[in-house]
Residue frames as a rotation matrix with the C-alpha (Angstrom) as fourth column:
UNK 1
0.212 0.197 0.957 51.58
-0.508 -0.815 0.280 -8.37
0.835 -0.545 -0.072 -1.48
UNK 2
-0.878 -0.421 -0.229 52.96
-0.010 0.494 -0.869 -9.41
0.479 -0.761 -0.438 1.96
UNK 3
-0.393 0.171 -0.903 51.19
0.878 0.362 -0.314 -10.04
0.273 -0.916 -0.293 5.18
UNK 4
-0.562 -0.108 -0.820 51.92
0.682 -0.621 -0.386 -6.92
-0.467 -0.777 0.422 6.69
UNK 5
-0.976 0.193 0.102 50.68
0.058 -0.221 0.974 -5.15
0.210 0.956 0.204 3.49
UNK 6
-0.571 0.820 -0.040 47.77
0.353 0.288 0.890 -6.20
0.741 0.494 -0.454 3.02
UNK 7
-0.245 0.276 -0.929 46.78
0.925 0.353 -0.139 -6.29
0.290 -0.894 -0.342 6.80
UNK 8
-0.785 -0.347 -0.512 47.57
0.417 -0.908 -0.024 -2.52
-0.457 -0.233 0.859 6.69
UNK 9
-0.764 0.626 0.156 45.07
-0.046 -0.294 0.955 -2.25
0.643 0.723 0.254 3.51
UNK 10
0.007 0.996 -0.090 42.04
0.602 0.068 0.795 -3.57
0.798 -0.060 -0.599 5.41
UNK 11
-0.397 -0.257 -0.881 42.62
0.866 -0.424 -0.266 -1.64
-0.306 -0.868 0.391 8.24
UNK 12
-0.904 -0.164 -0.394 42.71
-0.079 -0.843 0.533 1.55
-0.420 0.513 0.749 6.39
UNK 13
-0.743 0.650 -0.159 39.60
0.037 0.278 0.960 0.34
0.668 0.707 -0.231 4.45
UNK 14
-0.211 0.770 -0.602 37.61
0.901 0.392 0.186 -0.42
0.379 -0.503 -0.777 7.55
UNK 15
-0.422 -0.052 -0.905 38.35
0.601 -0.763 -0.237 2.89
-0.678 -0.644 0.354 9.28
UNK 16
-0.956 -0.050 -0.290 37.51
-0.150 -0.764 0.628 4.66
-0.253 0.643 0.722 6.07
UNK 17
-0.570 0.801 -0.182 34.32
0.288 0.402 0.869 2.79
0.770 0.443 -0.460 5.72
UNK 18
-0.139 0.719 -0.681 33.42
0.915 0.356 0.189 3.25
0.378 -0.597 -0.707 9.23
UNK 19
-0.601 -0.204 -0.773 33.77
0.375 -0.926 -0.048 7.17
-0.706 -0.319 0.633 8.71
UNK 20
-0.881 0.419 -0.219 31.76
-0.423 -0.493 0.760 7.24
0.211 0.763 0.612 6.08
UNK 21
-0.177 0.912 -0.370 28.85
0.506 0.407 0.761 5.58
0.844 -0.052 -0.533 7.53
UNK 22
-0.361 -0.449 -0.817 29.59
0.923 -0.297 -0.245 7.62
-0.133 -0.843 0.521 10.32
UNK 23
-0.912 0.026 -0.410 29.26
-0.015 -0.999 -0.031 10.45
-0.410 -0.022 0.912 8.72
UNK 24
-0.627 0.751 -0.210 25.88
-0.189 0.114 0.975 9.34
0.756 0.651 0.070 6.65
UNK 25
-0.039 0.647 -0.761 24.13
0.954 0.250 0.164 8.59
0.297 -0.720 -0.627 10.29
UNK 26
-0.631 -0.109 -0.768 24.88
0.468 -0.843 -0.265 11.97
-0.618 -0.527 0.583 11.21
UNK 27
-0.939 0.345 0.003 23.01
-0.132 -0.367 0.921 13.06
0.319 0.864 0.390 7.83
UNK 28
-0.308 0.882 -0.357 20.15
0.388 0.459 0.799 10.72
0.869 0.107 -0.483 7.97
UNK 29
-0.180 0.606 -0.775 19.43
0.865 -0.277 -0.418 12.26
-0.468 -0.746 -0.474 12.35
UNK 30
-0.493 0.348 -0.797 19.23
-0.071 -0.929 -0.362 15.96
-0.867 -0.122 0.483 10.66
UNK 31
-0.957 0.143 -0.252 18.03
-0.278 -0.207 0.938 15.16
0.082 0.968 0.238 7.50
UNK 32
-0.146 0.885 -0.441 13.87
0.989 0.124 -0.078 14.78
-0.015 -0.448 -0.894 7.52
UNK 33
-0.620 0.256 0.742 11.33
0.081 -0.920 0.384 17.82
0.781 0.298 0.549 7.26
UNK 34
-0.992 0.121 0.034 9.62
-0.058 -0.197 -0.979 19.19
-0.112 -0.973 0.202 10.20
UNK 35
-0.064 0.976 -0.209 5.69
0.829 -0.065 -0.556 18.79
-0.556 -0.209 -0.804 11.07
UNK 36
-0.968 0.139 0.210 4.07
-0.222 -0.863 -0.454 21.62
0.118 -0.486 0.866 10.05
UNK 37
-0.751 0.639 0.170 0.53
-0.333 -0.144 -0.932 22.34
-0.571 -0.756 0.321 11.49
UNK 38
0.085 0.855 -0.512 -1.09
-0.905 -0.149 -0.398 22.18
-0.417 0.497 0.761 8.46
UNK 39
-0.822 -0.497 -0.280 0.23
-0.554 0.812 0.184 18.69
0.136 0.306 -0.942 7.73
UNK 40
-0.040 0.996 -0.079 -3.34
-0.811 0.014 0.584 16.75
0.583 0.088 0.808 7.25
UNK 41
0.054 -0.162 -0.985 -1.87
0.668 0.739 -0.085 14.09
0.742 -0.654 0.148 9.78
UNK 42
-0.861 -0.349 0.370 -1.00
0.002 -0.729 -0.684 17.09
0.509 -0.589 0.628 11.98
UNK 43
-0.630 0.679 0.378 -4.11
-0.733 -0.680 0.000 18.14
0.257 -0.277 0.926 11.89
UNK 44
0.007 0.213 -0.977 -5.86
0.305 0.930 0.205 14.38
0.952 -0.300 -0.059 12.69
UNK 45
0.334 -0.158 -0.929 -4.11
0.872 0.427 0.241 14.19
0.359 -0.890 0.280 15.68
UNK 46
0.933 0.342 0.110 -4.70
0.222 -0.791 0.570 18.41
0.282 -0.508 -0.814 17.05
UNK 47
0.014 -0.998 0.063 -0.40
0.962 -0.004 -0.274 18.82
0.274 0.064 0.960 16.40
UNK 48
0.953 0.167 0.251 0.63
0.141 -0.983 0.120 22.22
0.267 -0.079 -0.960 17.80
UNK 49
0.231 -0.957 -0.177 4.41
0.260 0.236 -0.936 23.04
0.938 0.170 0.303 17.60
UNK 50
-0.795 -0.235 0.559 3.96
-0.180 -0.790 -0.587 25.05
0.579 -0.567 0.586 20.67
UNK 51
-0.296 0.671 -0.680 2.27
0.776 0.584 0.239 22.98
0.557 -0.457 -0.693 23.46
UNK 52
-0.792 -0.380 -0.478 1.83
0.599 -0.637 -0.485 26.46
-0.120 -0.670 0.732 25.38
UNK 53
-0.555 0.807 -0.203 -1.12
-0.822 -0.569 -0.014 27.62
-0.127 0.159 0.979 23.28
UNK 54
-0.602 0.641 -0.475 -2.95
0.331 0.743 0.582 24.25
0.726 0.193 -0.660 23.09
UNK 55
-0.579 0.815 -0.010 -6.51
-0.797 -0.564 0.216 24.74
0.171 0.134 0.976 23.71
UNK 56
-0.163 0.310 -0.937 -7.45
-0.465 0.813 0.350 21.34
0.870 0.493 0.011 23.26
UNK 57
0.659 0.560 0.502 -9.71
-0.731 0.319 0.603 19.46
0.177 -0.765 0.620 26.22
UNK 58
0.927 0.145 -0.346 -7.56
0.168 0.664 0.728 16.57
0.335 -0.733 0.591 26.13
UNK 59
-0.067 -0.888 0.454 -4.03
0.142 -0.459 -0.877 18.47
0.988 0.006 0.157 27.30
UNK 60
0.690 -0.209 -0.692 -2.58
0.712 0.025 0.702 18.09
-0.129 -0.978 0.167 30.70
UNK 61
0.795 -0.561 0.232 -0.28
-0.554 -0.826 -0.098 20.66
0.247 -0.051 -0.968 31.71
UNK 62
0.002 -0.985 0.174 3.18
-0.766 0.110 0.634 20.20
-0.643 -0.134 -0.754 31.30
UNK 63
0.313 0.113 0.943 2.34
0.466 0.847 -0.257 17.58
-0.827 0.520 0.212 28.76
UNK 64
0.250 -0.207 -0.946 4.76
-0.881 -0.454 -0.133 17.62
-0.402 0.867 -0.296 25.02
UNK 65
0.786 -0.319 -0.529 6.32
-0.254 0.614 -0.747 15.82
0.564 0.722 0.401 22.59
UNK 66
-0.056 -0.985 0.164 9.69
-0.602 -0.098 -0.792 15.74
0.796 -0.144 -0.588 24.62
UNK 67
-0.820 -0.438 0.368 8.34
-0.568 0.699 -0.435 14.00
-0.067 -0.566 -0.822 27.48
UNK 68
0.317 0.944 -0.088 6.09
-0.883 0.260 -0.390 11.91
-0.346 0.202 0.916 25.65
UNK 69
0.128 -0.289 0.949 6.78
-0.181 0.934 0.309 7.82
-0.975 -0.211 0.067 24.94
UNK 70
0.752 0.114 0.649 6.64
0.594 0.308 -0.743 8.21
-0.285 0.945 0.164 21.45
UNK 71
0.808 -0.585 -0.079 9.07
-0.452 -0.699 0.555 11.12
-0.379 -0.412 -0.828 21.27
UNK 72
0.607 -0.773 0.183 12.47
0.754 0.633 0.173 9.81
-0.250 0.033 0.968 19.67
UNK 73
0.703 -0.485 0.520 15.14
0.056 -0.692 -0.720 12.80
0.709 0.536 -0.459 20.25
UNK 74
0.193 -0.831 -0.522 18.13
0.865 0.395 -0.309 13.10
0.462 -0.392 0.795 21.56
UNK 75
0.142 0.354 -0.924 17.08
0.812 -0.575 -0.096 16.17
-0.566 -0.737 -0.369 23.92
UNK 76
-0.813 -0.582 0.016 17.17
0.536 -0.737 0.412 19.05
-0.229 0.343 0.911 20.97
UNK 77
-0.850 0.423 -0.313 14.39
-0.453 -0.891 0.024 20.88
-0.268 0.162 0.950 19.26
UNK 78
0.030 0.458 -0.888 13.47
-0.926 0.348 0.147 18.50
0.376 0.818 0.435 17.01
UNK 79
-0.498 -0.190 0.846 12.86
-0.500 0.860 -0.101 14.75
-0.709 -0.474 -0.523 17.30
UNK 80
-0.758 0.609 -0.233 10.97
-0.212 0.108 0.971 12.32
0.617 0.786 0.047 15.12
UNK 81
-0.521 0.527 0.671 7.82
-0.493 0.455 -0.741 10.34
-0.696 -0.717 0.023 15.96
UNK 82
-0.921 -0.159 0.355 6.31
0.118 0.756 0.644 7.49
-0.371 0.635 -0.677 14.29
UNK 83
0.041 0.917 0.397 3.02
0.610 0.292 -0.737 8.40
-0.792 0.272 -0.547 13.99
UNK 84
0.473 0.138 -0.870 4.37
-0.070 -0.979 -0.193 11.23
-0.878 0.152 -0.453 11.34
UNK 85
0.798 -0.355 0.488 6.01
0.602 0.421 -0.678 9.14
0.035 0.835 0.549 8.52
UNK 86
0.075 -0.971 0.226 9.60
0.997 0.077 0.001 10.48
-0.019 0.225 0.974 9.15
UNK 87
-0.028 0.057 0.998 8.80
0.297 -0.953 0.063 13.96
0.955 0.298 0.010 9.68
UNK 88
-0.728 -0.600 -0.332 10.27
0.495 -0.126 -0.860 15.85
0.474 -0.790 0.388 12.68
UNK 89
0.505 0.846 -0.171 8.33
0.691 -0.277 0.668 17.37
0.518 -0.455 -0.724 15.75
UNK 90
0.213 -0.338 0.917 9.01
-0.463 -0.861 -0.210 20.33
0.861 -0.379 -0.340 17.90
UNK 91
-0.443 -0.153 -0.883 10.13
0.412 0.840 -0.353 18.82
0.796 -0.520 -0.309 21.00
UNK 92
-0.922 0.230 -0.313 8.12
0.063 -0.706 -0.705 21.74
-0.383 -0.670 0.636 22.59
UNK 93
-0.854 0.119 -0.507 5.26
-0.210 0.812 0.544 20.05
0.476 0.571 -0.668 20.85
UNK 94
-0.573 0.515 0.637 1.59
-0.404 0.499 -0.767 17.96
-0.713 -0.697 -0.078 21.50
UNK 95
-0.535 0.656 -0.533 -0.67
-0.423 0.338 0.841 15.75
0.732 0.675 0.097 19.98
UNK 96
0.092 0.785 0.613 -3.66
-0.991 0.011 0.134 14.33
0.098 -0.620 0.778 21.24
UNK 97
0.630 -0.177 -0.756 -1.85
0.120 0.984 -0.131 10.76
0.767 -0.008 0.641 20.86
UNK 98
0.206 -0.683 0.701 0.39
-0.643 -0.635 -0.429 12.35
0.738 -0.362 -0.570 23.73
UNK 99
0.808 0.023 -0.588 1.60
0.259 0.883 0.391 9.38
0.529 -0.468 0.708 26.11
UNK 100
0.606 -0.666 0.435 3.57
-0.794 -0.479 0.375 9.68
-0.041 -0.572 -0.819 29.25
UNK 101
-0.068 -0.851 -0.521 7.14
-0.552 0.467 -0.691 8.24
0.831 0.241 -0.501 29.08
């Protein structure tokens, strides 16, 4: 195999590799199950997808999941947080671990 050859192969190889991890990061941000309320961590830490009806004494207005320090989304619906083992939050969200950014 020549020079040029080869040189061409890895090329081709890298690009093809870095499209396919490419495309498996895109997987791995939607892939994950949402909160739900009844989730017995949920419920721990007074989760409500819908910071709008929270009830809860310690809730500040205007306080969610979106502009909370834990929060990891990339401004859509959903986001994760860590305190939820890999399960997504509403980004319209609250818990009572709520922390300004």
């Amino acid at each position: 195999m020549n020079e040029s050859r080869r040189s061409a192969m890895v090329k081709t190889i890298t690009v093809c590799g870095f499209g396919i991890g490419l495309c498996q990061s895109k997987v791995a941000l939607t892939d994950g199950h949402v909160l739900s309320e009844s989730d017995p961590q949920a419920k721990a830490l007074n989760y409500i997808a819908n910071s709008g009806s929270v009830t809860h004494a310690k809730y500040k207005a205007g306080s969610n999941c979106s502009n909370c320090a834990l929060f990891q989304g990339a401004g859509g619906d959903i986001g994760n947080c860590p305190l939820f083992g890999g399960k997504k939050v509403a980004a319209n969200g609250w818990c009572t671990a709520w922390a300004p950014k």
